[in-house]
C-alpha positions in Angstrom: 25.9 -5.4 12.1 22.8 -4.5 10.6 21.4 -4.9 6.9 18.3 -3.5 5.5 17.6 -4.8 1.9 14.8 -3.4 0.1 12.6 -3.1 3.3 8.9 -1.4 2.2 6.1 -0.7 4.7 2.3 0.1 4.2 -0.6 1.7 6.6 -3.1 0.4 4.5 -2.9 1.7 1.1 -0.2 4.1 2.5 3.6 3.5 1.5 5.4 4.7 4.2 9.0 3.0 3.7 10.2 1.9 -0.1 12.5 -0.3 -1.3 14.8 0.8 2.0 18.4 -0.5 2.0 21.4 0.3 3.5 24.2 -1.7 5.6 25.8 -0.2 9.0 29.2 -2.1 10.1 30.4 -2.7 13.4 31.3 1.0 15.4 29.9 3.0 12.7 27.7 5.9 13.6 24.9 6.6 11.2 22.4 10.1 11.4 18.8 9.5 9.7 17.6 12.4 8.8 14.9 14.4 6.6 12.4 16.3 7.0 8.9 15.1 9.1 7.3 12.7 7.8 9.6 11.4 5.9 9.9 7.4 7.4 12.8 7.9 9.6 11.7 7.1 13.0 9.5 4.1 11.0 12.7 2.7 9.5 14.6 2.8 13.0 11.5 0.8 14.4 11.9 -1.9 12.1 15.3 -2.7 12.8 13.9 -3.8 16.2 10.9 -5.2 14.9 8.6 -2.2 17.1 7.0 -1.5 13.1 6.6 -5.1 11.2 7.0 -4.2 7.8 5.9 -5.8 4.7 8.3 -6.4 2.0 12.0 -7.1 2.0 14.2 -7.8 5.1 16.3 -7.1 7.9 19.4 -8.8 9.4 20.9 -7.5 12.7 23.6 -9.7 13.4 23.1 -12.6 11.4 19.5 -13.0 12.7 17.0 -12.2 10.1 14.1 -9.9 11.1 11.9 -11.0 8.7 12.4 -15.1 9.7 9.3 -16.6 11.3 11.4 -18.8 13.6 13.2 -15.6 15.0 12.9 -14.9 18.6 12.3 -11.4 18.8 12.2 -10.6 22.3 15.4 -11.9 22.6 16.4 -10.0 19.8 14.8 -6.7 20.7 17.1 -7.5 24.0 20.5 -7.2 22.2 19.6 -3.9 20.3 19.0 -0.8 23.3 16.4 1.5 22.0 16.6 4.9 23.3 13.5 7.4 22.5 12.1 10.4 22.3 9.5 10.4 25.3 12.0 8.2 27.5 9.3 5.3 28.4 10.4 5.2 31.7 7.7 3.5 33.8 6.5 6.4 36.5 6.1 4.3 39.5 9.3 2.6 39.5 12.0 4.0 41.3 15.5 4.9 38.8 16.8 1.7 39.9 14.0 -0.3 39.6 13.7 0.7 35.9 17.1 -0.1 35.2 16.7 -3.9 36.8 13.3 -5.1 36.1 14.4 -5.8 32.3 17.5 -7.3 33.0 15.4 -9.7 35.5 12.4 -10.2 33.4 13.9 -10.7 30.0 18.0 -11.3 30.4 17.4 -13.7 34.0 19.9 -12.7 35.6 19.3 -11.9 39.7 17.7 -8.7 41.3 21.2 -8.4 43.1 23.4 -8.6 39.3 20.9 -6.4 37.7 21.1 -4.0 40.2 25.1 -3.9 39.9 25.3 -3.5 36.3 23.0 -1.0 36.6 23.8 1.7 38.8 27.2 1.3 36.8 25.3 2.5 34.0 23.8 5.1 35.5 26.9 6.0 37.1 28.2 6.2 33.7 25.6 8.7 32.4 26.7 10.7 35.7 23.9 10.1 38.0 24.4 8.1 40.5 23.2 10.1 42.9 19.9 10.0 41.7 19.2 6.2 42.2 16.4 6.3 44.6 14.4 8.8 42.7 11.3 8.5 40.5 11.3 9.5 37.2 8.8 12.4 37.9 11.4 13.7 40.5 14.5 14.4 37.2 14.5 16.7 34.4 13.6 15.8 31.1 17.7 15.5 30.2 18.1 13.3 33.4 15.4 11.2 32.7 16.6 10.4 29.2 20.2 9.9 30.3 18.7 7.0 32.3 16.6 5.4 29.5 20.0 5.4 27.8 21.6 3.4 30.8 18.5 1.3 31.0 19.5 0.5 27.5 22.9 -0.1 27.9 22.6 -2.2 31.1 21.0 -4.9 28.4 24.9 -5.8 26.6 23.3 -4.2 23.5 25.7 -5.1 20.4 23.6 -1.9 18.8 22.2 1.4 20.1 18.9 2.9 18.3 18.0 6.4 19.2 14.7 8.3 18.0 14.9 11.6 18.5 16.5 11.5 21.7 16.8 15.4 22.1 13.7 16.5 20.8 11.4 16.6 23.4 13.8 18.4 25.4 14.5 22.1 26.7 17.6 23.5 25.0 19.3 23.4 28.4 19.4 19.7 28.4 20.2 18.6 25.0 23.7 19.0 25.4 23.5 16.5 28.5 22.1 13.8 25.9 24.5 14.4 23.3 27.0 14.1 25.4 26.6 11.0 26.6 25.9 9.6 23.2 29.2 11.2 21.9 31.5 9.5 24.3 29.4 6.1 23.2 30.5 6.6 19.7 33.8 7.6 21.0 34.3 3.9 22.9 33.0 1.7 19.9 29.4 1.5 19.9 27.7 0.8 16.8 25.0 3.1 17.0 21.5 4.5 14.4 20.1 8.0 15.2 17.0 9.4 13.8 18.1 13.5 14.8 18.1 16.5 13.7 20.9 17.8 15.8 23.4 18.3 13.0 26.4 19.7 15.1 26.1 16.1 17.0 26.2 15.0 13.0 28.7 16.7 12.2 30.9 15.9 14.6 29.9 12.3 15.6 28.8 10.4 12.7 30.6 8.1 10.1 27.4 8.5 7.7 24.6 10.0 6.9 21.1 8.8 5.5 19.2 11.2 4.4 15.3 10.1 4.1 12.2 11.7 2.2 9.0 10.6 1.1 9.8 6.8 2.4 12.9 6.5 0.5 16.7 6.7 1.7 17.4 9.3 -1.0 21.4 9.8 0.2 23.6 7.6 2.1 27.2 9.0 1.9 29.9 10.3 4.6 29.3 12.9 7.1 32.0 14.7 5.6 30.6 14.6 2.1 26.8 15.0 2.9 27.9 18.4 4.8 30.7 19.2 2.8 29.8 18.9 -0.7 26.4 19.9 -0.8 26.9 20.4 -4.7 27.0 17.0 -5.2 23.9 16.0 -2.9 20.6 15.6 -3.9 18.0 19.2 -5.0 15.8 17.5 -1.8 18.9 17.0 0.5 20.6 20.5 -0.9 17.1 22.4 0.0 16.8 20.9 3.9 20.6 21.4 4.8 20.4 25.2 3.4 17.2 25.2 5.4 18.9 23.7 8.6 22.4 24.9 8.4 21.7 28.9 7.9 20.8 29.4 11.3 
């Protein structure tokens, strides 16, 4: 579903991504993570073409990312992007935000857009909040409904940037909860966390970044359960993240 061969990004003179690659099938979930800095949410941007990167390439779907000729709006389209600040647009009502894409960019009508819609929302269990503005929800309802805004776009692919971390406690498990039973139906889905129980638990694979490079790329079950075998980098951040 998507392929990322020997993708490398500069700001400037600054090598934030290098020599990236790594392939995620169809229904696999992957965790990105690493410490800050370390080119994850950069490398989940490119895979949408939100960060243009310099060197190497990226196919999602068949469609190269890297191809002049590529539409990428209609791209961008196919793959839902979910992140950490929501992006909901503050004067538009719950189910406004979840229609004007699918009107603007899909073309379907106000009336099917508004149907597929509140069944996503519905799906993220809040329905009942359709006729509210985003300033009226909580930081974990407002971020379920950038995740049905997403979905109500047919994604073939879910990204998500830090979905959780701009949360209270109290609400992360809302999020995660939502993007469990996603993995749990089938949906090929990328997350840049650092919620390692969600991991743990939810995750076929797990890239570990540092310094711009994808320094592990192994199972869940091996990245948490043979640390012996991992990395002195990767070894130092799960002792760091997993004692606690």
């Amino acid at each position: 579903m998507i392929d990322i061969k020997n993708v490398s990004k500069w700001y400037g003179s600054f090598q934030v991504l290098t020599d990236c690659t790594t392939s995620i099938q169809k229904g696999e979930v992957v965790v990105v993570c690493g410490p800050s800095g370390s080119g994850k949410s950069t490398l989940i941007k490119t895979v949408n073409a939100l960060e243009p990167f310099q060197k190497g390439d990226i196919v999602v779907d068949g469609i190269s990312i890297a191809d002049p000729k590529t539409n990428l709006p209609k791209l961008r389209s196919r793959v839902g992007m979910v992140f950490q600040h929501f992006e909901l647009f503050p004067h538009l009502s719950v189910t406004e935000n979840l229609t004007i894409a699918q009107v603007k960019v899909l073309g379907r009508s106000v009336a099917d857009a508004k149907v597929r819609g509140l069944k996503m929302l519905d799906r993220v269990g809040l329905s009942a909040h359709k006729d509210k503005f985003p300033g009226q929800l909580s930081g974990g309802q407002q971020q379920r409904v950038a995740i049905a805004r997403a979905l109500s776009m047919d994604p073939i692919v879910m990204l998500f940037d830090e979905p959780t971390s701009a949360l209270d406690p109290e609400m992360v498990g809302e999020v995660l909860d939502v993007m469990v039973q996603l993995a749990q139906e089938g949906m090929t889905m990328m997350c840049v966390t650092h919620e390692m129980g969600f991991a743990k638990k939810v995750s076929n694979r797990v890239i570990f970044m540092d310094a711009g490079k994808i320094v592990e790329d192994c199972s869940s079950a091996d990245f948490f359960s043979k640390p012996e075998e991992r990395t002195p980098r990767a070894k130092d951040f799960l002792a760091k993240i997993l004692q606690h």
